[in-house]
C-alpha positions as CSV (number, residue, x, y, z in Angstrom):
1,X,0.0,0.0,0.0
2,X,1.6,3.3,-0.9
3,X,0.8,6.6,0.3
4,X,-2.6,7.9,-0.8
5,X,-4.3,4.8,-1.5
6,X,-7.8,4.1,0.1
7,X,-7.7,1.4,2.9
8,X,-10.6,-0.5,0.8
9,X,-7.4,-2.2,-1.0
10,X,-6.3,-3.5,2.0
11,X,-5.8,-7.3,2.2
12,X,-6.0,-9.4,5.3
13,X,-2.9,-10.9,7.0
14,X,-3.6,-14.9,7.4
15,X,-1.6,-17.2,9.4
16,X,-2.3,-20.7,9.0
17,X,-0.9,-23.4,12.1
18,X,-1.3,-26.6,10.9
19,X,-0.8,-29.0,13.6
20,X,-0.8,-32.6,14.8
21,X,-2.0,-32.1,18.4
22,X,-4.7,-30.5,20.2
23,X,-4.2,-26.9,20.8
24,X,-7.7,-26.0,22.5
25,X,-9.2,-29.1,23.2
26,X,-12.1,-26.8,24.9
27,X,-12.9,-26.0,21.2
28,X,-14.6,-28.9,19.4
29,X,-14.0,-28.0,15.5
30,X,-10.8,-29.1,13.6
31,X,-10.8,-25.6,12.1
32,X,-10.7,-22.3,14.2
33,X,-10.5,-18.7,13.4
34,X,-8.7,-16.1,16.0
35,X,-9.1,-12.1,15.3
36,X,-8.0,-9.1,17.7
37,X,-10.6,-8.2,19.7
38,X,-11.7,-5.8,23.0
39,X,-10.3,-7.5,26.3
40,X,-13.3,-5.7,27.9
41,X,-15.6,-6.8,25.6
42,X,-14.4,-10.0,23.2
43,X,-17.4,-9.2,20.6
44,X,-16.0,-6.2,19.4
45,X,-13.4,-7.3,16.7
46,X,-10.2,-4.6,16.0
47,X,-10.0,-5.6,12.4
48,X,-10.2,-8.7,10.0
49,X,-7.6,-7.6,8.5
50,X,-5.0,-9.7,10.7
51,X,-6.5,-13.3,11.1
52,X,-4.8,-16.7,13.0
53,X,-6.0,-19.7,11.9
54,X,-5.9,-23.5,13.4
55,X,-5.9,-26.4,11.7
56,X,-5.9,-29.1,14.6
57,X,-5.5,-32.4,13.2
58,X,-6.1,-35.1,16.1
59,X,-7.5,-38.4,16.0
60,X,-9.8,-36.4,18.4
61,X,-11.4,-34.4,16.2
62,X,-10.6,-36.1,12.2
63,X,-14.3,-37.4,12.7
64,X,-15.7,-33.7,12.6
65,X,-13.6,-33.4,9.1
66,X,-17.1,-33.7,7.8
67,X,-18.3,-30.6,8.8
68,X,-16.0,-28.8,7.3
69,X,-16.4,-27.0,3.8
70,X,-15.5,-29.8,0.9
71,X,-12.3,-28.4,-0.5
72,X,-10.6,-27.5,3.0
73,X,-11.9,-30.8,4.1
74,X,-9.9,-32.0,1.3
75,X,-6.8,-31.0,2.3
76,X,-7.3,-32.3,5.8
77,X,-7.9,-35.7,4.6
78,X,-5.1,-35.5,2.2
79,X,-2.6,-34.3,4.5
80,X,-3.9,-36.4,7.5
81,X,-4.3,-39.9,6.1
82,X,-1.7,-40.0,2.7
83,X,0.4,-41.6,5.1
84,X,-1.8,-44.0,6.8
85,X,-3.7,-45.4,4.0
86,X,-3.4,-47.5,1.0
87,X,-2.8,-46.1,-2.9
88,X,-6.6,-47.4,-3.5
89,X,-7.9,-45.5,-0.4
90,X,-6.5,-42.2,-1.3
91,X,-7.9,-42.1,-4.4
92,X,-11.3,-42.9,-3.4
93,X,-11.1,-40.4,-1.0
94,X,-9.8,-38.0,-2.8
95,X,-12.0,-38.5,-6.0
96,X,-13.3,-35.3,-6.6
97,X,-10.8,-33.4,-5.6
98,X,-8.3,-33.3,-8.8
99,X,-6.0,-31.0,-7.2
100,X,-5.5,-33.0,-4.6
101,X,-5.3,-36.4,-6.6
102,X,-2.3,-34.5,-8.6
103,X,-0.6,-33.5,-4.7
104,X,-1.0,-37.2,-3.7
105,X,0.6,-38.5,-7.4
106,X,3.2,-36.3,-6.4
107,X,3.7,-36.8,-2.6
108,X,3.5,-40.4,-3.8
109,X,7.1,-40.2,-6.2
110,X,8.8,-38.2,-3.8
111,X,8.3,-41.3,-1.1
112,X,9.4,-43.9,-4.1
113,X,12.6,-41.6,-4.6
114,X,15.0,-42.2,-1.7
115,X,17.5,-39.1,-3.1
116,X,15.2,-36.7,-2.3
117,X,13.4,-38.4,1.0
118,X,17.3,-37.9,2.0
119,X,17.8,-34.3,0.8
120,X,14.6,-33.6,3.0
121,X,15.7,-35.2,5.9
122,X,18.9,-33.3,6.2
123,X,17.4,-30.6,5.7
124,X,15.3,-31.1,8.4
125,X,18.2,-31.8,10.6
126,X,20.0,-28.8,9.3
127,X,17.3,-26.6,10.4
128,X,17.2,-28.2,13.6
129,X,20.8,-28.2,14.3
130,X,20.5,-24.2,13.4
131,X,17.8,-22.9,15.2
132,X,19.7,-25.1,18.4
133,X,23.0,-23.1,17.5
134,X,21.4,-19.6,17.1
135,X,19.6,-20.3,20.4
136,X,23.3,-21.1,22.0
137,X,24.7,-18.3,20.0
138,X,22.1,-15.9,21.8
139,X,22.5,-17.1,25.4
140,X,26.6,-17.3,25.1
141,X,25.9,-13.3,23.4
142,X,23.4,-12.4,26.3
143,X,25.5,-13.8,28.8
144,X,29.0,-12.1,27.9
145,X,27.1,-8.8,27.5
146,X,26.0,-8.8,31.0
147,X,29.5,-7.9,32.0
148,X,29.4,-4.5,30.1
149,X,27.3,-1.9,31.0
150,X,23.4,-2.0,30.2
151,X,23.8,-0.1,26.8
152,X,27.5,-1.5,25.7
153,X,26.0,-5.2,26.7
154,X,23.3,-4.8,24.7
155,X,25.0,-3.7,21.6
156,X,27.5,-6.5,22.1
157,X,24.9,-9.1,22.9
158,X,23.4,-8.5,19.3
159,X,27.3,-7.9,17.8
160,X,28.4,-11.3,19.4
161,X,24.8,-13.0,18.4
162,X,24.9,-11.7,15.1
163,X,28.6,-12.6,14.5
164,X,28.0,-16.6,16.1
165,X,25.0,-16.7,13.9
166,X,26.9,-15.8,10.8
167,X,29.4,-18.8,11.5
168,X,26.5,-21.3,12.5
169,X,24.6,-20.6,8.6
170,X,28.1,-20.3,6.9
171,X,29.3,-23.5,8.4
172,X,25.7,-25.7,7.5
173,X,25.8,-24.0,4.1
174,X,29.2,-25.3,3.5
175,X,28.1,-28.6,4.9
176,X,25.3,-29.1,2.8
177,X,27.5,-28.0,-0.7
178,X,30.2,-31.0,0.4
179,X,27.1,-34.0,1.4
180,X,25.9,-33.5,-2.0
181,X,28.6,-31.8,-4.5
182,X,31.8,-32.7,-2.9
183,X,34.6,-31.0,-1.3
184,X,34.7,-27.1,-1.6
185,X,37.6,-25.2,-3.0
186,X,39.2,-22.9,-0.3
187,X,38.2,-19.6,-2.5
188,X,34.7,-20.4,-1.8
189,X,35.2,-21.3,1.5
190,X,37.1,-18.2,1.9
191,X,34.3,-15.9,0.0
192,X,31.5,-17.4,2.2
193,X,33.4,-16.8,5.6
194,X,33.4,-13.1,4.7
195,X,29.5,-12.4,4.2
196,X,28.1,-11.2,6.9
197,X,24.4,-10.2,5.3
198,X,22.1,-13.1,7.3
199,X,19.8,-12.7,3.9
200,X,22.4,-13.3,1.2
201,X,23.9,-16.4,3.3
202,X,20.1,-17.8,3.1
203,X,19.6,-16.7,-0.1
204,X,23.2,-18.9,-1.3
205,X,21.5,-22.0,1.2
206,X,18.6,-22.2,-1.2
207,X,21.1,-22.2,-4.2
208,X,23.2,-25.0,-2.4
209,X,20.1,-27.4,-1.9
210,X,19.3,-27.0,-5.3
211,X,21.6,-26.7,-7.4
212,X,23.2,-29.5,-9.8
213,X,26.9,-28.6,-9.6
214,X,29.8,-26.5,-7.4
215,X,30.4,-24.6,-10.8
216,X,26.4,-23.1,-10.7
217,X,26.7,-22.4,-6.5
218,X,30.3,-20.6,-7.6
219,X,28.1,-18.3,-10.3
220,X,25.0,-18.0,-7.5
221,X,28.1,-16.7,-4.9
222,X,29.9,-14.7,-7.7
223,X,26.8,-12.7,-8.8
C-alpha cells in the first residue's frame, strides 16, 4: 500500500498453524478462526484484517472433518491420512478433488525416490541443528554482555549473536555443498566466511540445496 491509496485495497494478513495435536481441546471444531478483539468486551473485533488460523489435526477431532467445507476438508484428509492409507484408499477419498489427486501422485514419487526423502531429511536436521545453534549463540551473546554496562552489553549481545549466527549458517551451508557436491575449493570457502548479510547467506543456502553442480553455486556466490 503506498501513500494515498484508500484502505478498501487493503488485504487481510492470514496465518495458518497446521498441527498434529490439540491446541484447545475446549474448542470442538478441527478448524478455528482467531481475530483481535476488546479485552473488555471480546465481541468487538479490531479488524479482520490480521486473522490466526488453526488447523488441529487429532484423532480427536478427524471425525468432525465432515463438517468442514468440501475443498478445506480436502486438504485435511489429504494431509492427515496420505500416510496412513493404501494407494486405493487415497484415491477414493480424494475422487473429486483433482488438485489434490495430482498432490497425492506427487507426494507419492517423492516417497518412491530415496534421493530426495534424503535431501529432506537433512534438511530437516539442518534446520534443527541451526535454530539449536542460534539459540546457544544468543544465550553465550546475552551472557557475555552482562558484563558490560546495560547499553555497551546490549550492543555487544546483538554484535556477538549476530557474528556466532553468521558462522553457525556459513558452516551448515558449507556442509550441505560437500554432502551433496563434494569437497569445496578454499576460494569459496574463503568468500563465504566473509559475508556477513544473514539474507544473502540464506539466499546462497537455497542455491546450495538445489543446485546440480559447485560450478552453478560458484556463479550463484559470484553474482
Amino acid at each position: 500500500m503506498y501513500k494515498g491509496d484508500p484502505y478498501s485495497i487493503l488485504r487481510a494478513v492470514i496465518a495458518i498453524a497446521v498441527t498434529t495435536f490439540e491446541m484447545f481441546p475446549q474448542l470442538e471444531s478441527i478448524h478455528n478462526s482467531f481475530y483481535l478483539t476488546a479485552k473488555a468486551d471480546p465481541k468487538v473485533v479490531f479488524t479482520r484484517l490480521l486473522q490466526m488460523h488453526t488447523l488441529e489435526m487429532t484423532k480427536e477431532k478427524i471425525d468432525r472433518v465432515v463438517l468442514l467445507p468440501p475443498t478445506l476438508a480436502a486438504w485435511v484428509i489429504f494431509i492427515y491420512y496420505s500416510h496412513m492409507k493404501s494407494e486405493v484408499e487415497m484415491t477414493t477419498l480424494l475422487k473429486d478433488q483433482p488438485e489434490l489427486i495430482k498432490a497425492y501422485d506427487q507426494y507419492q514419487m517423492f516417497n518412491h525416490d530415496e534421493r530426495l526423502r534424503a535431501l529432506d531429511e537433512a534438511h530437516q536436521r539442518f534446520l534443527h541443528d541451526l535454530a539449536t545453534d542460534i539459540e546457544a549463540a544468543h544465550e553465550k551473546g546475552r551472557d557475555e554482555g552482562r558484563e558490560e554496562g546495560r547499553e555497551e552489553g546490549r550492543e555487544k549481545e546483538r554484535n556477538i549473536w549476530q557474528n556466532e549466527r553468521n558462522v553457525l549458517v556459513t558452516e551448515n551451508l558449507l556442509r550441505i555443498l560437500t554432502n551433496r557436491l563434494g569437497d569445496v575449493s578454499p576460494a569459496i570457502d574463503e568468500k563465504l566466511h566473509a559475508i556477513n548479510d544473514i539474507d544473502v547467506l540464506g539466499q546462497l543456502t537455497d542455491v546450495a540445496w538445489n543446485c546440480q553442480a559447485i560450478d552453478e553455486f560458484e556463479a550463484a556466490l559470484n553474482k
